[in-house]
C-alpha positions in Angstrom: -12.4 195.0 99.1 -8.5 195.0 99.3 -8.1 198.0 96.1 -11.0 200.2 97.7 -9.3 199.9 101.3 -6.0 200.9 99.5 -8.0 203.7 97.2 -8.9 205.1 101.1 -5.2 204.7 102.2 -4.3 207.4 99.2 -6.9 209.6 100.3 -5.3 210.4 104.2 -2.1 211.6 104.9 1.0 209.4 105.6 1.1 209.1 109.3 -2.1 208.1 109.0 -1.3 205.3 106.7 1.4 204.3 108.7 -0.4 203.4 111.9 -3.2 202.2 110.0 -1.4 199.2 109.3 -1.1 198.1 112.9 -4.9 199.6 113.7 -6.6 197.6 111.5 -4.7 194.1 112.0 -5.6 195.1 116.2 -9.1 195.8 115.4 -9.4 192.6 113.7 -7.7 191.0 116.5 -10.0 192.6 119.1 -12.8 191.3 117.3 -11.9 188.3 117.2 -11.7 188.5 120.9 -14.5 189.9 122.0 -16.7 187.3 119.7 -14.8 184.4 121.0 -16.1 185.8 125.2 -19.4 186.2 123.7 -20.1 183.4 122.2 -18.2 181.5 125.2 -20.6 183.6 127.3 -23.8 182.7 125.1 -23.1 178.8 124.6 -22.2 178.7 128.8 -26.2 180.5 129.5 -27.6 178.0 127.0 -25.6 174.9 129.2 -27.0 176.1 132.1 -30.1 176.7 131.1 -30.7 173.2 129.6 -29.0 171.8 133.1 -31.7 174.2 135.3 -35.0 173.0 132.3 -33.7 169.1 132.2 -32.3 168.9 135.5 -29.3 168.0 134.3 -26.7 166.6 137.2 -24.0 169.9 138.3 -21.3 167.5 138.3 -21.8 167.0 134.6 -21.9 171.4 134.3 -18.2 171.8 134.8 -16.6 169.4 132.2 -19.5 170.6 129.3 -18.5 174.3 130.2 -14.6 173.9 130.6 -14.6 172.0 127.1 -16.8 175.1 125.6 -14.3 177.1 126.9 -11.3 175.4 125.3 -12.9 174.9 121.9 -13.9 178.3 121.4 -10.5 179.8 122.7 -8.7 177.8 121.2 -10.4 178.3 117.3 -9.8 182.3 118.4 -6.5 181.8 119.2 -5.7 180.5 115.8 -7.6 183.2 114.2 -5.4 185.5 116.0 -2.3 184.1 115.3 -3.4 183.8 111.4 -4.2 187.8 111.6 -0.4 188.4 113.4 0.8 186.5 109.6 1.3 183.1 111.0 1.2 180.9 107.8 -1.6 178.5 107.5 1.2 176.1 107.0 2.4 176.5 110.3 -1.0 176.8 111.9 -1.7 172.9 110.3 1.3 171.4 111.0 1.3 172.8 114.6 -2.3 171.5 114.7 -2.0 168.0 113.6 1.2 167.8 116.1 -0.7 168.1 119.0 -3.6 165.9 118.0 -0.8 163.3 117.2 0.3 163.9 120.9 -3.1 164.0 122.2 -4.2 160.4 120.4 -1.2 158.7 121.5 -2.1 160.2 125.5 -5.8 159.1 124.7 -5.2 155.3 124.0 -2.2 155.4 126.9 -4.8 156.5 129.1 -7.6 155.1 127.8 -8.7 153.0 131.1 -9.1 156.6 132.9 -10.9 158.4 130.1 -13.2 154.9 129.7 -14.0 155.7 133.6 -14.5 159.6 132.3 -16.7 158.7 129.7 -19.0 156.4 131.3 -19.7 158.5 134.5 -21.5 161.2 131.7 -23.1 158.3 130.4 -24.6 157.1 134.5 -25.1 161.2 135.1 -27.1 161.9 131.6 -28.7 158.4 131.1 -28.9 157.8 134.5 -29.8 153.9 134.9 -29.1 154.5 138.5 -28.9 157.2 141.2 -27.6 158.3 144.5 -29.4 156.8 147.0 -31.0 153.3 144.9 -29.5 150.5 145.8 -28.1 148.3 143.0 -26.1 144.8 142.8 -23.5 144.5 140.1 -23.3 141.4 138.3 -20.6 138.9 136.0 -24.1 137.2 135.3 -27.4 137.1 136.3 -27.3 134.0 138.6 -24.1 135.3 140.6 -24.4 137.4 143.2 -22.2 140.1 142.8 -21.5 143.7 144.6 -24.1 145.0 145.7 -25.2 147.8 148.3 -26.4 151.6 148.4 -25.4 154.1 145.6 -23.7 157.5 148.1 -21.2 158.5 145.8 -21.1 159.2 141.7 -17.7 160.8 140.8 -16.0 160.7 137.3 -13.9 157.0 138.3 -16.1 155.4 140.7 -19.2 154.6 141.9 -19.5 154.0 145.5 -21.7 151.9 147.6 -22.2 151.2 151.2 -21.7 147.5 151.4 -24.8 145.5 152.2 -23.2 142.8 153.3 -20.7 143.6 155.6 -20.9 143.3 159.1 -23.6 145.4 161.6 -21.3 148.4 163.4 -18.8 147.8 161.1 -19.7 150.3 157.7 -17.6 149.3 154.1 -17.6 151.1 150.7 -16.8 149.3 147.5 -15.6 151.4 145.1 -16.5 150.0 141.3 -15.1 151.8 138.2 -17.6 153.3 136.2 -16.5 151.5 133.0 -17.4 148.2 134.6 -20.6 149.2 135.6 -21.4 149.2 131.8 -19.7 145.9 131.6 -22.1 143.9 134.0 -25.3 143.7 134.5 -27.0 146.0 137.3 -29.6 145.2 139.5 -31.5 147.8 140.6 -34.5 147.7 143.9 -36.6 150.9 144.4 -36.3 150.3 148.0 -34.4 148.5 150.5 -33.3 145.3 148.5 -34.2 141.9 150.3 -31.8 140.5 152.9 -29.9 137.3 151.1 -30.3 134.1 153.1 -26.8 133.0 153.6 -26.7 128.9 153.1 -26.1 127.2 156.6 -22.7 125.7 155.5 -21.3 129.1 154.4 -22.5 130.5 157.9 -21.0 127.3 159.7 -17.8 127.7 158.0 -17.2 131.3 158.9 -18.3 130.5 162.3 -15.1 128.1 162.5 -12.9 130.9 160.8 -13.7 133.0 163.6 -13.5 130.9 166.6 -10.1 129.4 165.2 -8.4 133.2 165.0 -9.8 133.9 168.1 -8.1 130.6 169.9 -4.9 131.4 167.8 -4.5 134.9 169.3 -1.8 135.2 171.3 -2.9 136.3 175.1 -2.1 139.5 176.1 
């Protein structure tokens, strides 16, 4: 293809052949361009799509688009710089640079990403959703965390505290990577209320009444 395009550089006259030198490297790079929006633009209708069919949580939309969008800019990028004559060479070495960069950042924040990774897991798997209530376990004869699922972000999981006292509402906040470390408990509805053994109940009666007889009067 190269001799015929130069065999149709002879045929036109010389300013011609002059610009087309830069007109033909920009069309290439405009392209390039416009294939990497559209294809950007196709794969982002196909995502949502698949979230409206599936019903697909729109908490998990944003990170699936955003990393659509990087890929496929980033892969036209280096397309364009190869067509600007950016050696391969360079391209490669450049390349493997910043995944060197990026692996050493992934393993230094690997607890964060874990917490990352694991809330797509709870939003596409879903083994739990807002509103259950759940109880998180070391082992299945311990009582553990447990309470109302209000919150899902991409670190925690949030429930309203069963457990704590009437008036007086409290969140725990468990990271999302121990979630798939314990076992989880789950009740369709309200979970039953946990007898509370008559020594525990005796004993935080005495904690009580002794801070209230060590407060200092007014």
């Amino acid at each position: 293809m190269v001799p015929r395009l130069q065999q149709f550089k002879l045929h036109l006259p010389e300013w011609v052949q002059d610009w087309l030198d830069f007109i033909v490297p920009g069309l290439q790079i405009l392209l390039i361009l416009l294939t990497a929006w559209g294809l950007q633009y196709l794969l982002r209708r196909l995502v949502r799509r698949a979230n409206i069919r599936y019903q697909l949580p729109t908490k998990l939309l944003a990170p699936v688009t955003g990393l659509i969008r990087w890929v496929v800019m980033g892969s036209a990028l280096l397309l364009v710089l190869e067509r600007l004559g950016v050696s391969a060479t360079v391209l490669w070495t450049a390349f493997t640079g910043f995944a060197t960069v990026g692996a050493v950042a992934f393993f230094a924040a690997w607890s964060v990403l874990s917490n990352l990774f694991c809330a797509l897991l709870i939003l596409t798997v879903r083994p739990f959703r807002v509103g259950d209530h759940i109880e998180v376990l070391d082992t299945a004869e311990k009582p553990g965390a447990r309470g109302q699922v209000v919150d899902i972000n991409l670190l925690y999981t949030t429930l309203l505290d069963h457990d704590a006292a009437q008036g007086q509402p409290c969140w725990l906040q468990i990271p999302n990577a121990l979630v798939f470390q314990r076992v989880v408990r789950r009740w369709q509805g309200v979970p039953p209320v946990v007898a509370v053994p008559a020594a525990q109940a005796e004993a935080g009666a005495a904690r009580v009444e002794g801070a209230a007889l060590t407060r200092p009067a007014p």
